[in-house]
C-alpha positions in Angstrom: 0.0 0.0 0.0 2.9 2.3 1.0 4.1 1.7 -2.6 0.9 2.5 -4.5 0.6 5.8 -2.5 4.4 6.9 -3.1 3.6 6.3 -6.8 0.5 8.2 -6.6 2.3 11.0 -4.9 5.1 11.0 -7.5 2.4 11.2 -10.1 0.9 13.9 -8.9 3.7 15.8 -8.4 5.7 15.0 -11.7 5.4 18.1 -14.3 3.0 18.4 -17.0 4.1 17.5 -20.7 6.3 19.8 -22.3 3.3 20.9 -24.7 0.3 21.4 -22.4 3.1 24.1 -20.2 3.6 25.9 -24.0 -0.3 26.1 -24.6 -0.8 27.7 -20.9 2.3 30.0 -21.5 0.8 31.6 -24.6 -3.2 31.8 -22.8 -1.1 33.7 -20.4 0.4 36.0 -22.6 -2.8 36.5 -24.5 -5.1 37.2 -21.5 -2.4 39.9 -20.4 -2.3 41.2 -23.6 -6.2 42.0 -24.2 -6.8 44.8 -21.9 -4.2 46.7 -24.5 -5.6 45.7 -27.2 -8.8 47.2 -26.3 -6.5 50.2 -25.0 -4.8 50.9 -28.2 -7.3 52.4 -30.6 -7.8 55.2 -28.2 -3.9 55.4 -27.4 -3.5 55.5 -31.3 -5.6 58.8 -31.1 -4.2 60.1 -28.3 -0.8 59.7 -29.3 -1.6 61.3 -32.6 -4.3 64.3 -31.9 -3.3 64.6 -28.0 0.2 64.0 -27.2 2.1 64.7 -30.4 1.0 68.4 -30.8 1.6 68.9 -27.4 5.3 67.8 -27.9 5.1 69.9 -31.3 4.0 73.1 -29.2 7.0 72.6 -26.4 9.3 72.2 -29.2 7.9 75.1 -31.7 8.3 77.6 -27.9 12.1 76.7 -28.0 12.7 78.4 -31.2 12.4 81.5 -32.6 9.7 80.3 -35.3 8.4 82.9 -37.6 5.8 81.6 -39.7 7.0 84.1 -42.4 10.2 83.2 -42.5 12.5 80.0 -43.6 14.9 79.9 -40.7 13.3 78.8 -36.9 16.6 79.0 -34.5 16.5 77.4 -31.1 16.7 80.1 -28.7 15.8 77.6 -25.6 13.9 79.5 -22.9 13.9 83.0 -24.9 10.6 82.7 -25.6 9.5 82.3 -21.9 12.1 85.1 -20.6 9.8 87.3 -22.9 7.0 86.4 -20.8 8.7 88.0 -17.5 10.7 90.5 -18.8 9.4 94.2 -18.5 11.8 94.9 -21.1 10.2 92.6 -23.6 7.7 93.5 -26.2 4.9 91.5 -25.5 5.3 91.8 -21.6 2.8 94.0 -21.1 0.2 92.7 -23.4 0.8 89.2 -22.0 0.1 90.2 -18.3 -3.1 92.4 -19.3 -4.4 89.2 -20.6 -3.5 87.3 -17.7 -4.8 89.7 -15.7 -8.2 90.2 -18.0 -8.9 86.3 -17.4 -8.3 86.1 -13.9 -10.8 88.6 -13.4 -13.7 86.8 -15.6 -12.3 83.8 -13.8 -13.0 85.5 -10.2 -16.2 86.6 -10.9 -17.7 83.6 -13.3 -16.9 80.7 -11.3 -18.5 81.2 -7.7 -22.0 82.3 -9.9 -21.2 79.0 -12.2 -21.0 76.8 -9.4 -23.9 78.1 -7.3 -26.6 79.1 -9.3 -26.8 76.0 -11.0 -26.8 74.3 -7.4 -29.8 76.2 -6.9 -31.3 75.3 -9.7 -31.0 71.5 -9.3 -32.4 71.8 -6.0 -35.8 73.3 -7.7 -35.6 71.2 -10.4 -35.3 67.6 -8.5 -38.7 68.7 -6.8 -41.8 67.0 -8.0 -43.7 69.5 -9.8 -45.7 69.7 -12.8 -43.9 71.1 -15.8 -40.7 69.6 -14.2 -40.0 68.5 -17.6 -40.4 71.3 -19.7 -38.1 73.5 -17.6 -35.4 71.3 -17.2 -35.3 71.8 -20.8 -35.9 75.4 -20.9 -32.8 75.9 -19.0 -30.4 73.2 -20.8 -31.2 75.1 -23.8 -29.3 77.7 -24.3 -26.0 75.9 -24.0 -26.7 73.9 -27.3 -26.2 77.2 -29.0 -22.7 78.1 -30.7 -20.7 80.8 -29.1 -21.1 82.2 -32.3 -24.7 82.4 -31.9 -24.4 83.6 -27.7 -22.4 86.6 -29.2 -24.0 88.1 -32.0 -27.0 87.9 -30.3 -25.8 89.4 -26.8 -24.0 91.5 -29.6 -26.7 93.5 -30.6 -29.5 93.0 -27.7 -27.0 95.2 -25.4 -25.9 97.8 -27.6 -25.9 100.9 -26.0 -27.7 102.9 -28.8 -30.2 100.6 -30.3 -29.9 97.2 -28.5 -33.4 95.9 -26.0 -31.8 95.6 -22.9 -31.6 99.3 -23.0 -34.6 99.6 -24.3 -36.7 97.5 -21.7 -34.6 99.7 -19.2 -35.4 103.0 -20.2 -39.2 102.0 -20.7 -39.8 101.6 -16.7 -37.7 104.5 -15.3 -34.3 103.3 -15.5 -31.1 104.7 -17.6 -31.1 103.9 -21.1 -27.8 104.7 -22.0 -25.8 101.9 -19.9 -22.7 101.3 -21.7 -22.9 97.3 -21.5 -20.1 96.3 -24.2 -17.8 99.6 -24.4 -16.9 100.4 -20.7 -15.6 99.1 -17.3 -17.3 97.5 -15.0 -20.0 97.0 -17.2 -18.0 95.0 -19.9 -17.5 92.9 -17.2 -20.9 92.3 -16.3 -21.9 91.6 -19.5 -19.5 88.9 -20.3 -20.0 87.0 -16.7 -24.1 87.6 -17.2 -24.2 86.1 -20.5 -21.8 83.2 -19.4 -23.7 82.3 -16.5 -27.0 82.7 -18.1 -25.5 80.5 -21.5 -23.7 77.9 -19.6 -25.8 77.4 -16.1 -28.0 74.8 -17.7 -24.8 72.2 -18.2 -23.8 72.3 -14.7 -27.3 72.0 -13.5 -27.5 68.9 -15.0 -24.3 67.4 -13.6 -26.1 68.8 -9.9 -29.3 66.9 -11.2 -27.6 63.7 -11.7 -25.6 63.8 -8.4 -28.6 64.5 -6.5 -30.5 61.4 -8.0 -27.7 59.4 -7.1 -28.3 60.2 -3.4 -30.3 57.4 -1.7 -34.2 58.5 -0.6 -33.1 56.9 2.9 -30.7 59.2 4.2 -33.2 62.0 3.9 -36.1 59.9 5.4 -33.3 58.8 8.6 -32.7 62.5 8.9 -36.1 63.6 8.6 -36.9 61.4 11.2 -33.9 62.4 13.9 -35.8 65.8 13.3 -33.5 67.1 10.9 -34.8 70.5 9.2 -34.5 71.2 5.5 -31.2 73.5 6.2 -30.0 70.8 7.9 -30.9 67.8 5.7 -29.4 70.4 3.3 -25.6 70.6 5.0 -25.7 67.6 6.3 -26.4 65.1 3.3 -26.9 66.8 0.5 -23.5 68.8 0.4 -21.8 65.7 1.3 -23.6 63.5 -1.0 -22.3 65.8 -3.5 -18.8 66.4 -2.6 -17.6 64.1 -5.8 -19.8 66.5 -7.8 -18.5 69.3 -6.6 -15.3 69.2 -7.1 -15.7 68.0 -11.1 -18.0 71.1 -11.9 -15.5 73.7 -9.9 -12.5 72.2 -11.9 -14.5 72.2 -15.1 -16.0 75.4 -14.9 -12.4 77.4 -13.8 -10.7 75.4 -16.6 -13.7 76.5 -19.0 -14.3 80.5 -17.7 -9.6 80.7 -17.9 -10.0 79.7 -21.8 -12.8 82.1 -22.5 -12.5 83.4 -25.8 -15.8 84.0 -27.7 -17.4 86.1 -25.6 -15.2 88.2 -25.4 -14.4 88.5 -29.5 -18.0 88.9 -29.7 -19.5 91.1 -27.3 -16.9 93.5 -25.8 -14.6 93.2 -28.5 -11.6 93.9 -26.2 -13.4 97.1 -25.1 -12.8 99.6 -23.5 -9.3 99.2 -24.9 -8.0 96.0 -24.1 -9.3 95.2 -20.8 -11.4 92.3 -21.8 -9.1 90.7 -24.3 -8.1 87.3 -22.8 -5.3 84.8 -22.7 -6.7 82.7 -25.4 -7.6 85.9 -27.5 -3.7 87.1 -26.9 -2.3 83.7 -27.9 -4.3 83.9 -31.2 -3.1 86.9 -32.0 0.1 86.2 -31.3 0.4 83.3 -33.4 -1.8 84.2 -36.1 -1.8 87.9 -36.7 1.8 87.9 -36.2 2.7 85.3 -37.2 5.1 84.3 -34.3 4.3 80.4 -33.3 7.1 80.3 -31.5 6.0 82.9 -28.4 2.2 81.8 -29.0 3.5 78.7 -28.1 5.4 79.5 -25.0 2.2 81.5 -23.6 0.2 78.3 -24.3 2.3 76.3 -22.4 2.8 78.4 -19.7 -0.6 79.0 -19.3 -1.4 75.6 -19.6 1.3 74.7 -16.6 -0.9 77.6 -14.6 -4.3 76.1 -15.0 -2.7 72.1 -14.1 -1.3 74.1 -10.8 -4.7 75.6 -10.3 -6.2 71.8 -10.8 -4.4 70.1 -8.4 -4.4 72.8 -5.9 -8.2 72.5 -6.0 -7.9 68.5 -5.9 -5.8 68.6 -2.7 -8.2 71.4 -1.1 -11.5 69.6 -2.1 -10.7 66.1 -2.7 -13.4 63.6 -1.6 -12.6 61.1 0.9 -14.6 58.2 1.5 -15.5 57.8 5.2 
């Protein structure tokens, strides 16, 4: 018996044939291999319309590239001395635009992020016509910026635009310079953001406050918890995910503004209202220097990724 169990035991322990260890070798290599093949149509894209102009644009703000002329020399960090030197020619312009979009910035984002709060709150009550006005106020931000502008544009020209109009009609000054002067240029732009692009971040509220389980607010309700409270208390936490995604979103979207301001203001009054993005344009494609348009991009963009994870590492959601 002793025998018959040693042989067993040396069976069982004796290696498999030399062909069945190749066929599990290459299932192995195949099942680690799948997860990138379904990864490499998307990191064929990427590579080609995300990362390779980016690496184009770092390379293109080490030279002196003039798109009128033959010769590009590398010139290293000139093109980003430029940026903080007072003796430079585009120092001034550059920091008016910086400045220009930190302002919209400022004022856009806390409206951006509240209002549409509000919003969500009224809209995720059961009422009837729910429907109809969650669509009323999703609508406007299918429109084109195109569209936005030349309509805002004209309906708060100071001469012969309604908004004037209306306000002149029930007592109040008619003459309200909305497009051509300071601080009203600014009101402008931030009013017709807010107004174009609430709808969006409603929605992203909406969603998050569907995702929030009926029961916490029924245990609440019950431990006496008032509406403020049911409000601070589960609500805001139950959001804190979406939260943070619509204040990142919205301060990345309001820094690259660019339309609005083309469209409305035009820059006015002088170029107070002309923005980073507006300045990079320019600077690339009215004269025609790629190389400097492409050291504000990617200093700007290095400003906004600072701004991103700073608001990560003060907001992050941590799961209890």
């Amino acid at each position: 018996m002793a025998d018959v169990i040693e042989v067993g035991a040396a069976r069982d322990d004796a290696p498999p044939p030399p062909g069945r260890t190749r066929r599990r070798s290459v299932t192995e290599r195949g099942n680690r291999a799948t997860p990138y093949l379904f990864l490499a149509p998307y990191l064929v894209l990427f590579g080609a319309f995300g990362l390779a102009p980016i690496l184009f644009g770092v390379w293109i703000s080490l030279h002196q590239w003039d798109l009128q002329l033959p010769n590009r020399p590398f010139i290293g960090l000139g093109n980003y001395r430029d940026l903080f030197s007072s003796d430079s020619a585009i120092y001034g312009d550059w920091w008016s635009s910086v400045r220009a979009t930190g302002t919209f910035t400022l004022l856009s984002v806390p409206l951006l992020v509240v209002i549409p709060l509000g919003l969500a709150l009224l809209l995720n009550e059961k009422f009837p016509g729910r429907t109809f006005f969650r669509a009323a106020f999703f609508a406007p931000y299918v429109l084109g910026v195109a569209v936005i502008g030349l309509l805002w544009r004209f309906l708060l020209d100071a001469n012969l635009g309604l908004v004037n109009l209306l306000l002149g009609a029930v007592g109040l000054p008619s003459d309200t310079p909305w497009v051509t002067d300071v601080p009203w240029a600014w009101v402008s732009l931030v009013g017709v953001t807010v107004w174009w692009t609430s709808g969006f971040n409603a929605v992203i509220y909406l969603a998050g406050l569907q995702d929030i389980a009926p029961e916490l607010y029924e245990a609440a309700q019950v431990d006496g918890a008032g509406r403020w409270d049911r409000f601070r208390h589960v609500t805001i936490p139950g959001l804190r995910p979406v939260m943070l995604f619509v204040l990142t979103t919205t301060i990345l979207a309001s820094a690259n503004v660019f339309g609005q301001a083309l469209l409305i203001t035009q820059g006015a009054p002088g170029e107070q209202t002309r923005t980073v993005v507006w300045r990079i344009v320019d600077e690339g494609l009215r004269d025609y220097d790629a190389g400097r348009a492409a050291a504000m991009s990617v200093f700007f963009a290095l400003m906004l990724a600072v701004v991103s994870v700073v608001n990560f590492r003060l907001f992050r959601y941590r799961e209890d």
